[in-house]
N, C-alpha and C positions, 0 to 999 in steps of 0.2 A: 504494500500500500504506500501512495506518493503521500510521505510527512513534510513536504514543504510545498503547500498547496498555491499559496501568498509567492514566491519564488517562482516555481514554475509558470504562474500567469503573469509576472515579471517580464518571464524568456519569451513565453509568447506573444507578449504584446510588442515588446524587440521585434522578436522576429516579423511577426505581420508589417510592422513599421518599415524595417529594414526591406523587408520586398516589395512594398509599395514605392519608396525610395527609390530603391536600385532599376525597377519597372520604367520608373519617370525618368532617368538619367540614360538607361540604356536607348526608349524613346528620342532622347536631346541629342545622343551622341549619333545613332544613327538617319536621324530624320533627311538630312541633305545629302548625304555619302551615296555614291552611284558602287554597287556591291562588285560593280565586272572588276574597278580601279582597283576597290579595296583588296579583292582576293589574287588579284595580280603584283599587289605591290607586298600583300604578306607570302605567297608562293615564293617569289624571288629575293627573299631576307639570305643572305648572308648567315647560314649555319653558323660556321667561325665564331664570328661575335658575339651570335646569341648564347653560346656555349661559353663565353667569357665573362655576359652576364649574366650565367646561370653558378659559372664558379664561382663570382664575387656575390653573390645570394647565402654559396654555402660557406664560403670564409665568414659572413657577415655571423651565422649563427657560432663558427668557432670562437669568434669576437665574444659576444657574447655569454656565453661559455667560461670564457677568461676573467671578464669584466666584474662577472656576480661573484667569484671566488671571493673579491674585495667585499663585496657588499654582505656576503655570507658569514667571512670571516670575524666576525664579533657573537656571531651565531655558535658556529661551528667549521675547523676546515674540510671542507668537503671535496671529493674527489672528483678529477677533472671528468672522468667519463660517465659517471652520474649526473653532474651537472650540461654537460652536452648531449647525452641521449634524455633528457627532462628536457632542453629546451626543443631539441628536433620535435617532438611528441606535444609540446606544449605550441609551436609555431603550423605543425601541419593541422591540431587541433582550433585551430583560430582559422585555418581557411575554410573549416569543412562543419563546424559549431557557431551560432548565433551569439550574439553577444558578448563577445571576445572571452568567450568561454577557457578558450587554452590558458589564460594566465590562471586559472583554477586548478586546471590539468595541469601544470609545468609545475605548482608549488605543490600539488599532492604527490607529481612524482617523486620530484626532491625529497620531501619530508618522509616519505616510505623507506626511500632507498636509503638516507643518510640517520632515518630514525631521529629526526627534531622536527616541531611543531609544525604544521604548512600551515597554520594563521599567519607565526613568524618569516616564514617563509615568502612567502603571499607578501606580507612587506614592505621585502626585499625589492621584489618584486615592481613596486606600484614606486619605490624612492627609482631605479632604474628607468622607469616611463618617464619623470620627473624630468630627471636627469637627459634622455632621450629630447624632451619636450623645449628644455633650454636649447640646447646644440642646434633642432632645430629653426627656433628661433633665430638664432646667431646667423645660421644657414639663410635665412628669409631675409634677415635684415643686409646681410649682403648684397640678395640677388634686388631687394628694392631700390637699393643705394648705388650697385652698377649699369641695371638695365634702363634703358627708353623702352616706355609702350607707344606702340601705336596710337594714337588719337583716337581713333574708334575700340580702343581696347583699353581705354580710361576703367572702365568698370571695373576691370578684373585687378588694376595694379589698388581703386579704394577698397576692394573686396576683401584682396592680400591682407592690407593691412588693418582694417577688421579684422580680420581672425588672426591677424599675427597680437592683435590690441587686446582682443576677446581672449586669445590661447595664455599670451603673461599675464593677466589677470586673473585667470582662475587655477593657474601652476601657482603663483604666489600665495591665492587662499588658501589652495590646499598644503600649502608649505606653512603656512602661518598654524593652520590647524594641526599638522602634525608634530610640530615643533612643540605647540603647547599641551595635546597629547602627552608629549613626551616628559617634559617640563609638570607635569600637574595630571599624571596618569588618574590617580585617586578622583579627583572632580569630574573630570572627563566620565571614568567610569560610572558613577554615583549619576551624571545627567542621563549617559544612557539609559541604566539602570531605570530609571521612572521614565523615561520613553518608553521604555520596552514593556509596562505594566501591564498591560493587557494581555502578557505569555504567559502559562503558566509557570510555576515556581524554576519547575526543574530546567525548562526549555531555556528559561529568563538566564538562570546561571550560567548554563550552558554556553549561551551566548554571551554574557558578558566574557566568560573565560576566554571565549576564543579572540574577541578585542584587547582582551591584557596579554595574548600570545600574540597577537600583531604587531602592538607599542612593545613587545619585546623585539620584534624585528629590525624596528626603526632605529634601531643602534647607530651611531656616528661613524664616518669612515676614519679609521685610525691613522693618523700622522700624515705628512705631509706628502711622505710615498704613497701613500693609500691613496690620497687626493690625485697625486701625480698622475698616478696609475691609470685611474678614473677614466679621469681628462682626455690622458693617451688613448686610452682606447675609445672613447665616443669621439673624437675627431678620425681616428682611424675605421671609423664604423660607421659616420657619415662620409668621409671623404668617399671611400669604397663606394656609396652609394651616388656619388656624383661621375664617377667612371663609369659604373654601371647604365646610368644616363644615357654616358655618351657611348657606349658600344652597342644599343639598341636603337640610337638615331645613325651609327655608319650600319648597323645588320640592315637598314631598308634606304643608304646610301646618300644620307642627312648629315652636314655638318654644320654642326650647331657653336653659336660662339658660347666660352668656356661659360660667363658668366650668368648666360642662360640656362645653366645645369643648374643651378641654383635655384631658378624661379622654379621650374619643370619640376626642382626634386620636390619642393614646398608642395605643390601642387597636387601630387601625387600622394605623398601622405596627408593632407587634406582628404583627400577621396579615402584614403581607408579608415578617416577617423568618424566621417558622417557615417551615420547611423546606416546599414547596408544588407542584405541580402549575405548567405557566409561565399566567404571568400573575395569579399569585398565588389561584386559582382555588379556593374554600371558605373557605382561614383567614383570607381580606380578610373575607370575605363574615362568615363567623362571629366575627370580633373585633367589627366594626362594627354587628352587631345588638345585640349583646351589649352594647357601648357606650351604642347609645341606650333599648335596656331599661332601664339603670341610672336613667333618668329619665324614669319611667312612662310608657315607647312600648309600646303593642302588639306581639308577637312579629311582625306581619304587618308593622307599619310601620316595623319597625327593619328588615326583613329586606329592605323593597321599600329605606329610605334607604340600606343599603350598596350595593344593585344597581345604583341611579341613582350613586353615589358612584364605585364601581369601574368602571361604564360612563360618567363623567366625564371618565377620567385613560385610561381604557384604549386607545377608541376614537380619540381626539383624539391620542396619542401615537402607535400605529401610522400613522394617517394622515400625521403630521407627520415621522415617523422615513420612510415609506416615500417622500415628497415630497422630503426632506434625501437620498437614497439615489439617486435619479434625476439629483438636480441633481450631485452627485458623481461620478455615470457617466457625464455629460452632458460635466464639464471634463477627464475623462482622456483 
């Protein structure tokens, strides 16, 4: 019997949302594109490249991999191939689950296999998007400070910066709240605690338990090599994603000037943070055309470089989460 009834109609109101979403975007993106172009210009993509940025997809999770060890490490040290078969599993489970469900999957993997908390873990986790969500900004505010728009593509450079205004606004609230979480666990807990009145007793504890495992997560990165470390790797882990850019604009024979990988990249993770279909399915597709429209692409050939793009990261990552999934069922 499903005990979290209030949750599951959660996911499903997601999801309904998410597909009505992705329906409208996939409509915007295909509406003007003549389909003979489209399939002619993704037919003749450059194998090569695409396989270069299917490699820098899977470097991106070893990155990652790397990076939590620091964030882990107040936790517990944890072993590297644990931590990279939880994120494979956790990354293919976010293409193919509603809701960005995988970050659920990736901290229960974690926490089975290393035997500590996955509230704690979980986190980890949510300081890493954070973390993620700055660099991108950094990212954004480049590409607005290097690029000219077009005139008639005024919109899209106020829109940027909307949600580049909207995204540090609400990274900082949520910074300011876990800070003080951290800072004043006891009160924090105590408001929840009478939010949550209406659970019963047992349920009530239950949950607040699992919130004093999470503000045990939230641990500080330790010393200035911890920071360093950080640093290094999410500049190493967007950069890679700005390469990646550009070998899916030469795979359909597009060269793109550098500072325009900047807008394109912004753009693109825009589309997979709106609310979507799994797999990110339309708003990837319709951010990234729109991306390389802004630097006179054809509707046909933005529309085939986000397909190759999303079929980049998509494909390679179920394969590698499903392969990380076997070898995990294989040691139990």
């Amino acid at each position: 019997m499903d005990k979290s009834p209030e949750r599951n109609r959660s996911i499903n109101w997601k999801l309904w949302l998410g597909l009505l979403i992705s329906a409208i975007s996939i409509y915007l993106a295909f509406r003007k594109i003549e389909l003979v172009t489209l399939w002619k210009v993704i037919s003749g993509c450059s194998i090569y490249y695409l396989l270069l940025a299917a490699l820098i997809n899977l470097f991106q999770l070893f990155i990652r991999a790397w990076r939590w060890k620091i964030l882990l490490k107040p936790i517990k040290n944890t072993g590297f191939s644990n931590r990279l078969l939880s994120v494979l599993i956790g990354f293919a489970a976010n293409c193919v689950l509603p809701a960005r469900l995988g970050e659920f999957v990736r901290a229960d993997q974690l926490g089975e296999r290393e035997n500590i908390s996955k509230s704690s873990t979980f986190a980890t986790i949510v300081v890493e998007r954070l973390i993620d969500g700055f660099t991108l900004l950094l990212i954004l505010f480049i590409g607005l400070m290097s690029v000219t728009f077009p005139e008639d593509m005024g919109s899209v450079s106020t829109g940027l910066k909307s949600a580049g205004i909207t995204l540090f606004i609400s990274y900082l609230l949520v910074i300011i709240f876990l800070v003080g979480f951290r800072l004043r666990p006891d009160r924090y807990l105590a408001i929840i605690s009478k939010a949550l009145f209406f659970l019963p007793v047992k349920l009530r504890l239950k949950s607040i338990d699992m919130v004093r495992n999470f503000g045990q997560g939230l641990t500080p990165i330790k010393g200035l090599s911890g920071w360093g470390l950080v640093i290094f790797y999410s500049l190493l882990l967007w950069a890679s994603s700005l390469f990646q850019v550009l070998f899916i604009g030469h795979s359909i024979g597009l060269t793109l000037p550098f500072n325009g990988l900047f807008i394109i990249l912004s753009m693109a993770v825009f589309g997979v943070m709106i609310p979507s279909a799994p797999g990110y399915i339309g708003t990837f597709h319709l951010a990234v055309q729109y991306g390389f429209i802004l630097f006179g692409v054809s509707g046909e050939e933005g529309l085939s470089a986000a397909i190759l793009y999303h079929a980049s990261f998509f494909f390679p990552t179920i394969l590698f989460g499903l392969i990380a999934y076997i070898i995990i069922n294989r040691q139990r």
